[in-house]
C-alpha positions in Angstrom: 0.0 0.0 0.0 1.6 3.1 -1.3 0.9 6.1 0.6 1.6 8.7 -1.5 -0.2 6.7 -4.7 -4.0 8.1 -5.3 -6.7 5.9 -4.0 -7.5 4.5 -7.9 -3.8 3.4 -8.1 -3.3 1.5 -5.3 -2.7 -2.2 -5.1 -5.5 -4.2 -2.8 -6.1 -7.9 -2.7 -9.1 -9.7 -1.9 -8.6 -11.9 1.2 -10.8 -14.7 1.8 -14.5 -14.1 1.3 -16.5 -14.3 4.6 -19.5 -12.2 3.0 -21.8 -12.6 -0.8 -23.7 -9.6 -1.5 -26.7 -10.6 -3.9 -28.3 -7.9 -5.6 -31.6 -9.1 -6.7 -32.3 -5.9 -9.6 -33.2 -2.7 -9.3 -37.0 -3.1 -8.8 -38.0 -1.3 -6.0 -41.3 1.0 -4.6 -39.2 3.9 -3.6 -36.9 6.4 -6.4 -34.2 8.2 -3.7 -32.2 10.7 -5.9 -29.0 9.7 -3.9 -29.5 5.9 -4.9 -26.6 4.3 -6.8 -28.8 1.5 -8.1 -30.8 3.0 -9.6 -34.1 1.9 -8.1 -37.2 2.9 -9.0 -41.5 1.0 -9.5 -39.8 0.7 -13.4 -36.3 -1.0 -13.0 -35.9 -3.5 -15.7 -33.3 -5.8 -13.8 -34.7 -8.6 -12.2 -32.8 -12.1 -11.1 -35.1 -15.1 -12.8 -35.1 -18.6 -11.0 -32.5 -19.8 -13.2 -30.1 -18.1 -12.1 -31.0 -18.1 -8.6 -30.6 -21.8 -8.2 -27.4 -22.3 -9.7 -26.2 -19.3 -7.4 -27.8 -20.9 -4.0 -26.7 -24.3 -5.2 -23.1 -22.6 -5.4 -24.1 -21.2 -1.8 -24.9 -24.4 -0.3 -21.5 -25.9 -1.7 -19.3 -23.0 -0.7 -18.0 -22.3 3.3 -19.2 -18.7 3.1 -20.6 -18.1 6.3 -22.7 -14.9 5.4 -25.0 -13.9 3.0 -26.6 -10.4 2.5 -29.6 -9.7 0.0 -30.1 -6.3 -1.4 -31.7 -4.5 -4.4 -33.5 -2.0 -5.1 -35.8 -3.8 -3.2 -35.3 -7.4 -2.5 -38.5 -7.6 -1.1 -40.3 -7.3 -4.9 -37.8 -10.7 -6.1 -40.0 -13.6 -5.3 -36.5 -15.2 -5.1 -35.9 -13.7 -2.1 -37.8 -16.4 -0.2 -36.8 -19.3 -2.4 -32.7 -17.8 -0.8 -34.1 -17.8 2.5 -35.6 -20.7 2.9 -33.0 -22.7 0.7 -30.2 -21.4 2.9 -31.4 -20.9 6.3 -31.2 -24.6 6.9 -27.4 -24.6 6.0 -26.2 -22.3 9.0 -25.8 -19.5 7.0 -26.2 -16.3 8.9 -28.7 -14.1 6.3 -29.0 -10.2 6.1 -31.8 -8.3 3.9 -31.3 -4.7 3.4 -34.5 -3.4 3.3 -36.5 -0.1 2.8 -38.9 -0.8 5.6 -41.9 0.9 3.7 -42.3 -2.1 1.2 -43.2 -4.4 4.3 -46.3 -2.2 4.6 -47.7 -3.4 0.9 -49.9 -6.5 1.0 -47.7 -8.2 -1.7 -44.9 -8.4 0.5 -46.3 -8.4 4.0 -45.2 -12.1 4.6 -41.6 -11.3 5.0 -41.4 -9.8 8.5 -43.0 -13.6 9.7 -40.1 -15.2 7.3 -37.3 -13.1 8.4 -38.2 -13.3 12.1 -38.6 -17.6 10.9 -35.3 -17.8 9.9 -33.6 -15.0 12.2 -32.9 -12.7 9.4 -30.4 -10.1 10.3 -32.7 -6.7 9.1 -30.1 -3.9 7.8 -33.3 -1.1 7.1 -32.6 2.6 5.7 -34.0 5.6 8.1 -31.5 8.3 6.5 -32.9 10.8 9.5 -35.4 10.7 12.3 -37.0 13.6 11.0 -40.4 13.6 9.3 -38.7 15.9 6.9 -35.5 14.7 6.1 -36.6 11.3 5.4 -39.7 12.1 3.2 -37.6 14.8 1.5 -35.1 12.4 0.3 -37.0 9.3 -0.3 -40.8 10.2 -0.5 -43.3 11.3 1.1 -45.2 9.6 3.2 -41.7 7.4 3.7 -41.1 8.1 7.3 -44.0 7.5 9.1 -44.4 4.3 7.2 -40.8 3.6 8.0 -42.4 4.3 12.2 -45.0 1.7 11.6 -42.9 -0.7 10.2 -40.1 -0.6 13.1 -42.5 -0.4 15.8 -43.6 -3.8 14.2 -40.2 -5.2 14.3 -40.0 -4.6 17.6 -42.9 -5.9 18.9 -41.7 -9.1 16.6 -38.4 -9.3 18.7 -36.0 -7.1 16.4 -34.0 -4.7 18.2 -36.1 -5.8 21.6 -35.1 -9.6 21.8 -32.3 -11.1 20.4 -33.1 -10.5 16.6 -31.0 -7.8 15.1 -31.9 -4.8 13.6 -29.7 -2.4 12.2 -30.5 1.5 11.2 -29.0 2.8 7.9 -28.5 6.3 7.8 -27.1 8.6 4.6 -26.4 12.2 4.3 -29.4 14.3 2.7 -26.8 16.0 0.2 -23.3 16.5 -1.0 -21.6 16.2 2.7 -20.2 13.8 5.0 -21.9 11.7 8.2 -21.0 13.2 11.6 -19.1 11.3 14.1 -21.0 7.6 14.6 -21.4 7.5 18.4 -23.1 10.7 18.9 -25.4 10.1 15.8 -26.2 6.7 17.3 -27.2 8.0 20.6 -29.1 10.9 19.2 -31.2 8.0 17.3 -31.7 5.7 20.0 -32.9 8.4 22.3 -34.8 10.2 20.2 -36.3 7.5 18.5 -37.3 5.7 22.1 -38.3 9.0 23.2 -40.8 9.9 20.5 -41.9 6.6 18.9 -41.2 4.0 21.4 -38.7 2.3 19.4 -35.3 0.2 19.7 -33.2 -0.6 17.4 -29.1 -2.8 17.6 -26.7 -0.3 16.1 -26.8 2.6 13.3 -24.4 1.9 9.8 -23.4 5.5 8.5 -23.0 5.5 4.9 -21.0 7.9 2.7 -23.1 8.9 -0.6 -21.5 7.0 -3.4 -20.8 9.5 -6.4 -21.5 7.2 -9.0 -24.8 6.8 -11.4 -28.1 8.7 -9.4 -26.5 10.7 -6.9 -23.5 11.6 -9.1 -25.8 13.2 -12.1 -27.9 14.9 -9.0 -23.8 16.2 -8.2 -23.4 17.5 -12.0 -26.9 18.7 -12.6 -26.0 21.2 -9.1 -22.6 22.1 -10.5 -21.4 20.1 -7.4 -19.5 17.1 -8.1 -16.1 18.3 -8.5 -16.4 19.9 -5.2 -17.5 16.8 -3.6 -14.6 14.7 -5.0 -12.4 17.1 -3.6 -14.5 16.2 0.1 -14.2 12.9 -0.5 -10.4 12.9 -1.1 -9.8 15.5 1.3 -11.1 13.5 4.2 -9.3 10.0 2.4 -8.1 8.4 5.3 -5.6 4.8 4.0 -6.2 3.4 6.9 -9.2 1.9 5.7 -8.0 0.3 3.1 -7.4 -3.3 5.6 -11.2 -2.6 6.4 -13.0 -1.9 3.6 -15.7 -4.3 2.4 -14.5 -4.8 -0.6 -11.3 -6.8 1.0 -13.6 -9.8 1.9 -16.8 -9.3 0.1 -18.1 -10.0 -3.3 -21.4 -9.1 -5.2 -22.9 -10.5 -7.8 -25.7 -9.1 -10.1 -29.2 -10.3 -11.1 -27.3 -12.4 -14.0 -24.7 -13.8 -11.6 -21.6 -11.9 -12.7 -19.1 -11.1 -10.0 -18.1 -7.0 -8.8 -16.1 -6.5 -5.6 -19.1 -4.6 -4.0 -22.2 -3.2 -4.8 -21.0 0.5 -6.0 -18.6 -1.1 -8.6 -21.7 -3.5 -9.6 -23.9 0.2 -10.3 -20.9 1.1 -12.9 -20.5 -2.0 -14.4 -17.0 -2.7 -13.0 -16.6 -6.3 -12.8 -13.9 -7.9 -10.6 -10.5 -8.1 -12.4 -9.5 -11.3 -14.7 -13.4 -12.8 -14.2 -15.5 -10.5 -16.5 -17.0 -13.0 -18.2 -17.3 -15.8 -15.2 -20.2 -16.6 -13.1 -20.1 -16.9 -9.5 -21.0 -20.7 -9.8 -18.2 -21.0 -12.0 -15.3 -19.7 -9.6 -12.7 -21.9 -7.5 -12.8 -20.4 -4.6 -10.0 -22.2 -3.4 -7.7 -20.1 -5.7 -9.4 -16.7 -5.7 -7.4 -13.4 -4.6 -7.9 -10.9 -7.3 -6.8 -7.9 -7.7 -9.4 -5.3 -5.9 -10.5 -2.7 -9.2 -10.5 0.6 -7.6 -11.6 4.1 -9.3 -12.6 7.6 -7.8 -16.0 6.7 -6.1 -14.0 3.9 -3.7 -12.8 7.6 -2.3 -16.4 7.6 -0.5 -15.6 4.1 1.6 -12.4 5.6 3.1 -13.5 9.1 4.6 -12.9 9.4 8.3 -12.9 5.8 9.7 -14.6 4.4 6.6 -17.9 3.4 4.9 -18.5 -0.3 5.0 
């Protein structure tokens, strides 16, 4: 790791893989302008059963102990439940990242029963405790659904007994998270205070400047500026910690990216472009980590990951 090399020219390594990151399209209820999927009611990317089996059956074979499910929604993928239930009895330890507000439409309303089933680890986005904030960013009407859905959780367990639910929050704009334990108190209190509610820990996230957010950067004459955050507040130190050193993602057609931003820009992992994930020895598998300017956002401060 050379210190005085810019972040896009450094030399990482993946170690061994501990987590797979399945992204199961870009369908979702919700259209946030920061999103780097992409998601929206009309996203045409959708995993078919196909290529789900061959990937749990590849799941089922490999000694990867954890397994995270995202989207756009992963919720609106009936293959989400065909993953859960196929896996759970394997001793993997399963995540769904989750928007909270699709858990309140009847077409999906059997997946807090399933996840508390199977002891789903919940990873759910509340970018602020704020009416406001929240609806101004991803819709209105978003938070208080958001509220009904948590204090549901909660009376199901998450957060309250045992079952863990993690808090996602995201800047509203072109600036950085504040400092994690005072954000994570100010949410637990307030959140207990006003709403009753409990939650396990709060992720911060950096806004990724690729795809969504990055023409919301341009169309505000902003993202120049915000590179210049971003690098500014670059701290190497991350680099041992950053997902992308034991974490791979593949897309709804089962291609391979070293995490979920690089999947958004098409930026597969280096020397498998045109492999599957079923199709990898993972006994010999260390590539070469492919870096560019948006990794900048997963090394600010102590890191995004």
């Amino acid at each position: 790791m050379e210190q005085n090399l810019p972040l896009e020219n450094q030399k990482l390594n993946k170690r061994e893989i501990e987590i797979v990151q399945i992204n199961l399209g870009n369908r979702c209820n919700q259209t946030c302008y920061h999103c780097h999927m992409e998601g929206s009611p009309s996203g045409k990317r959708n995993m078919d059963r196909s290529t789900a089996q061959k990937i749990l059956k590849a799941l089922i074979r490999l000694n990867i102990p954890n397994i995270e499910f995202t989207g756009g929604s992963p919720e609106i993928n009936p293959n989400l439940k065909f993953f859960i239930e196929g896996l759970s009895k394997y001793g993997k330890k399963l995540t769904v990242r989750t928007n909270l507000t699709i858990l309140e439409l009847p077409d999906y309303s059997i997946y807090p029963d399933l996840y508390k089933k199977h002891r789903v680890r919940v990873v759910a986005s509340l970018p602020s405790i704020f009416e406001e904030a929240t609806d101004r960013q991803r819709g209105k009407g978003v938070f208080h659904s958001s509220i009904r859905i948590l204090k549901k959780l909660n009376e199901m367990g998450y957060g309250t007994n045992g079952l863990l639910l993690d808090l996602v929050y995201n800047p509203a704009g072109d600036h950085l998270p504040p400092e994690r334990t005072q954000l994570e108190k100010e949410y637990k209190d307030l959140l207990q205070e006003h709403y009753g509610i409990l939650f396990s820990r709060l992720i911060l996230l950096v806004n990724c400047p690729v795809t969504r957010f990055k023409n919301f950067l341009t169309r505000q004459g902003k993202y120049d500026q915000y590179m210049e955050l971003l690098k500014k507040n670059c701290n190497l130190k991350t680099l041992d910690s950053m997902m992308c050193r034991n974490l791979i993602s593949i897309d709804d057609k089962g291609h391979l990216y070293d995490c979920d931003f690089n999947l958004a820009v098409g930026m597969r992992i280096k020397g498998y472009e045109n492999k599957k994930f079923w199709e990898i020895d993972f006994n010999h598998f260390g590539p070469e980590i492919a870096l560019g300017e948006h990794c900048y956002a997963c090394t600010v401060n102590p890191g995004s990951h």
